[in-house]
C-alpha positions in Angstrom: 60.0 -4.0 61.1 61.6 -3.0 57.9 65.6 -3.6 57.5 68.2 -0.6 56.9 69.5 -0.7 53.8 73.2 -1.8 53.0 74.1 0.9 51.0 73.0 5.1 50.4 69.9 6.1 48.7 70.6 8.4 45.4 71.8 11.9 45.8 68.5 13.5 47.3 67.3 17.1 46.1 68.6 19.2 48.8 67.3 22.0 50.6 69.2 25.2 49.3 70.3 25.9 52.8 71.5 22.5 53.5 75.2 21.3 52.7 75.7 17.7 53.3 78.9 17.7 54.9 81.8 15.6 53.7 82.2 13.5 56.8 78.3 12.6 56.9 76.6 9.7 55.3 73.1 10.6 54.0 70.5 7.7 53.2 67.2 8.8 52.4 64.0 7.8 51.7 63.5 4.2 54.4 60.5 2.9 55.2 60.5 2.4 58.7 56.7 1.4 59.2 53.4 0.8 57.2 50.7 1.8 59.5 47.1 0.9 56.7 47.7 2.7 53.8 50.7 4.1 53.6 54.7 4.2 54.0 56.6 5.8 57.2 59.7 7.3 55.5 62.9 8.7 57.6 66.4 9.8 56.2 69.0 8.1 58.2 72.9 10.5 59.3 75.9 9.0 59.6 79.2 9.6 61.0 81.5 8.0 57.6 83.2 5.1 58.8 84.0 1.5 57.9 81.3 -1.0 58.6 83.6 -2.6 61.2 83.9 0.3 63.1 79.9 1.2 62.9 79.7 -2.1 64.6 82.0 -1.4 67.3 80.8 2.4 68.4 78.3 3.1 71.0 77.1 6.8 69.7 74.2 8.2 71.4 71.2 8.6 68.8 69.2 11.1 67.9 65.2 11.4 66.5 64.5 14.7 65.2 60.3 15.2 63.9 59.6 18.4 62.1 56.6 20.6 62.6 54.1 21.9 60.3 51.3 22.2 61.9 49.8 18.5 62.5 48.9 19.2 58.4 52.0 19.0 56.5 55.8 19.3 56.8 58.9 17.8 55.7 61.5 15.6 57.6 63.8 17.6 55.8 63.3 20.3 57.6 65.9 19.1 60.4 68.4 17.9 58.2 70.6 20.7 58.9 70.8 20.1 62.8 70.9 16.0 62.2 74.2 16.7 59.6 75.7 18.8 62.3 75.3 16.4 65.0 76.1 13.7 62.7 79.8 15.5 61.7 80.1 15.4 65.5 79.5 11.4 66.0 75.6 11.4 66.7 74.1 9.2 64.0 70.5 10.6 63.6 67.0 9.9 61.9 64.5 12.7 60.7 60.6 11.0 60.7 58.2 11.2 59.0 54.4 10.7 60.3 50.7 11.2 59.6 48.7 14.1 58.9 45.5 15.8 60.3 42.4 15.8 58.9 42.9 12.3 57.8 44.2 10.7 61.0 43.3 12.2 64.5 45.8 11.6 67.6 47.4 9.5 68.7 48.3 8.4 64.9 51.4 10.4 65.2 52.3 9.3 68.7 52.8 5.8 67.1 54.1 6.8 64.4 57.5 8.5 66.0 57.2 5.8 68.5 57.9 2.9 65.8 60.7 5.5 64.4 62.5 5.3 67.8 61.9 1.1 67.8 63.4 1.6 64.1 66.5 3.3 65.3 67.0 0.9 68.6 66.4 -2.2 66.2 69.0 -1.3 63.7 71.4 0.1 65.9 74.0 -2.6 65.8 74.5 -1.8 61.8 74.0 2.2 62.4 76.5 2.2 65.7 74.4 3.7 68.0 73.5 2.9 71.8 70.2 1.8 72.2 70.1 2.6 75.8 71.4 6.9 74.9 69.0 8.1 72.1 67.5 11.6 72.5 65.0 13.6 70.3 64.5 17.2 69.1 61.6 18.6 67.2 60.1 21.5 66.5 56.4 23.1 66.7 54.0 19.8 66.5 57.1 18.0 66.6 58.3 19.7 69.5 55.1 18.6 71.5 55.4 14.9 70.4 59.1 14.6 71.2 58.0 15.9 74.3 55.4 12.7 74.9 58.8 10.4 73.4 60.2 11.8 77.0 57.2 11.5 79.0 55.5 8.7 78.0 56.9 4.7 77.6 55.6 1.9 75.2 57.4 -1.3 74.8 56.3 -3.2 71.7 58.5 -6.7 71.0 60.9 -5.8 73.8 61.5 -2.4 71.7 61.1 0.5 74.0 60.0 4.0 72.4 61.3 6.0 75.3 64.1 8.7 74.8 66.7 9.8 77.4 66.8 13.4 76.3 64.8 15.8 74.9 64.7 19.0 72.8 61.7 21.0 72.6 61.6 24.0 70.4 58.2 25.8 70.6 55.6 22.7 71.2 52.4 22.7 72.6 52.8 20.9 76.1 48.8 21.5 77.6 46.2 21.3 75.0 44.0 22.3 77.7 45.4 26.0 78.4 46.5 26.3 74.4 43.5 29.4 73.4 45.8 31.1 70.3 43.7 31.4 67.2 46.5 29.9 64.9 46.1 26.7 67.2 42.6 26.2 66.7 41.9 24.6 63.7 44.7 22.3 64.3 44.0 21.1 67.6 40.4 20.7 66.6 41.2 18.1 63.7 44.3 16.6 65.7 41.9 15.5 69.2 38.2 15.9 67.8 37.1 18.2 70.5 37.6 15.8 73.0 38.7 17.0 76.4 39.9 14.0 77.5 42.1 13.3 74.6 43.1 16.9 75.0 44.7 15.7 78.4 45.9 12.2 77.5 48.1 14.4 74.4 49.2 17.0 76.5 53.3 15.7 77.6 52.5 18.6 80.6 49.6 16.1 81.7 51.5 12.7 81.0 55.1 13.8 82.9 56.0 11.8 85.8 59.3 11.5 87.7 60.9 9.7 85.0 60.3 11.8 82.7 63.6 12.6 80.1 65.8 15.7 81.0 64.6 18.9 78.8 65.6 21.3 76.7 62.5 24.2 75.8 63.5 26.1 73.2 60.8 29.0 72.1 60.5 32.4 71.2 59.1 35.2 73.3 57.6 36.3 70.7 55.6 33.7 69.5 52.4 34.3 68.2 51.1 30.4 67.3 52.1 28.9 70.5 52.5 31.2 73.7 55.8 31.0 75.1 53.8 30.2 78.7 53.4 26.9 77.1 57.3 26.2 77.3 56.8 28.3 80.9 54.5 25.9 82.1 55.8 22.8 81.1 59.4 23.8 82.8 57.6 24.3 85.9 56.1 20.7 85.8 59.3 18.9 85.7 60.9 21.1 87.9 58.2 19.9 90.2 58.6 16.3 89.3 62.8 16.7 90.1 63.5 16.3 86.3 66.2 18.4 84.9 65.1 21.0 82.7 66.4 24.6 80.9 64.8 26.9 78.6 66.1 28.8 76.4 64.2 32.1 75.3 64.9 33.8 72.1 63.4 37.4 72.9 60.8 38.5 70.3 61.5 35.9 68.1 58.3 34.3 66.2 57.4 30.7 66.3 60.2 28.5 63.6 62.6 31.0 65.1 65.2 28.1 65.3 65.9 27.7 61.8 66.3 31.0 60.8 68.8 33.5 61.3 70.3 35.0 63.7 68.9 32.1 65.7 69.8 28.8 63.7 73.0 28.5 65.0 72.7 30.1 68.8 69.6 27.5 69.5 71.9 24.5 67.2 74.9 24.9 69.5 73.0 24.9 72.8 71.4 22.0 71.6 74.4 20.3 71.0 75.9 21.0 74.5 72.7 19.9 75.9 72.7 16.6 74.1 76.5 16.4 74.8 75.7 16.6 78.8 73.4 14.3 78.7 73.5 11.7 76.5 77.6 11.7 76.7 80.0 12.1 73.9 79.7 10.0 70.7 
């Protein structure tokens, strides 16, 4: 498994909305696996402290894996919530994974799975508790930090489970998921195969163990029906696992990063993580 790096990656070219804050620690641009062909990236957050204290804390980590589609997207598109949690104490990594067409299901499964085995292998030198990480995404990274809650794999006694998760606007049944902005993408993502369509589907996977939830979506979303967050609530209320949803009424899918929503969906979030996970 690739090493962390002992010191920060150059000054990265910021989104224009993002404001590194003083108190954070930015280092981007880590391989964190090699699956054939190409290099896993992730941008690691950082409470500022001395190494000696790193060494000493116990922070709950956090995952965050962006959307785009199962085509495109960029990590950075979470850095603004990872900064903020960092500035609180959270020390956080935004993945990276592969794309549809080239690479069907479960290619991206794996690939946030080795980014959570990143994160518990290095987190001695980062300062976070392996045994309190949690994981937000959005859109396809909403569904697959869904399966990070749902679904366990223990490679070299590294385990790729989370202990919470935030959900904005994922797909959580493949089976029900009709929309014709969802198409295309689930066609290239599971081949047409029903059964994959299941065995990707976090709604299908849940059990009793499955992570407390946060669903985050907008009622107005017109790529992924807010029955999906509906439905997948209902599940794990079933199962006896803790759950809330938070609507945004009207508001269209990526609602969470834009305003008047940013900072209503980042603080409840936070509190959520916070109640969990426990303070940093």
């Amino acid at each position: 498994m690739p090493a962390a790096p002992a010191a920060p990656a150059a000054p990265p070219a910021q989104d224009p909305a993002f404001v590194l804050p003083d108190t954070v620690e930015l280092r981007e641009g880590i391989v964190f696996a090699r699956p054939p062909g190409k290099d896993l990236l992730l941008d690691v957050f950082l409470p500022r402290q001395t190494s000696r204290q790193r060494q000493t804390a116990t922070a709950p980590g956090i995952v965050y894996v962006h959307g785009g589609g199962w085509r495109g997207g960029n990590r950075r598109a979470f850095w603004r919530q990872a900064a903020h949690l960092a500035k609180l104490g959270f020390p956080g990594v935004t993945l990276s994974y592969r794309f549809t067409p080239d690479h069907r299901f479960p290619a991206q499964l794996e690939d946030v799975r080795d980014g959570v085995r990143w994160l518990r292998a290095h987190a001695v030198e980062l300062g976070v508790d392996p045994h309190r990480l949690g994981a937000a995404g959005g859109s396809a990274g909403g569904h697959l930090v869904a399966l990070l809650g749902t679904t366990e794999e223990i490679v070299d006694g590294l385990s790729a489970k989370v202990q919470a998760v935030a959900a904005f606007n994922g797909v959580f049944d493949f089976q029900t998921l009709d929309t014709s902005g969802a198409r295309g993408p689930r066609q290239d993502l599971l081949g047409g195969d029903p059964r994959v369509a299941v065995e990707a589907s976090p709604l299908h996977r849940a059990d009793a163990t499955a992570a407390p939830t946060l669903l985050l979506h907008g009622t107005g979303d017109q790529t992924v029906p807010f029955t999906q967050s509906i439905a997948f609530q209902r599940r794990l209320q079933e199962l006896g696992v803790r759950t809330e949803l938070y609507s945004a009424e009207d508001a269209a899918h990526g609602f969470f990063n834009r305003p008047p929503h940013f900072q209503p969906t980042l603080e409840r979030m936070t509190r959520f993580f916070l109640d969990i996970l426990g303070t940093p």
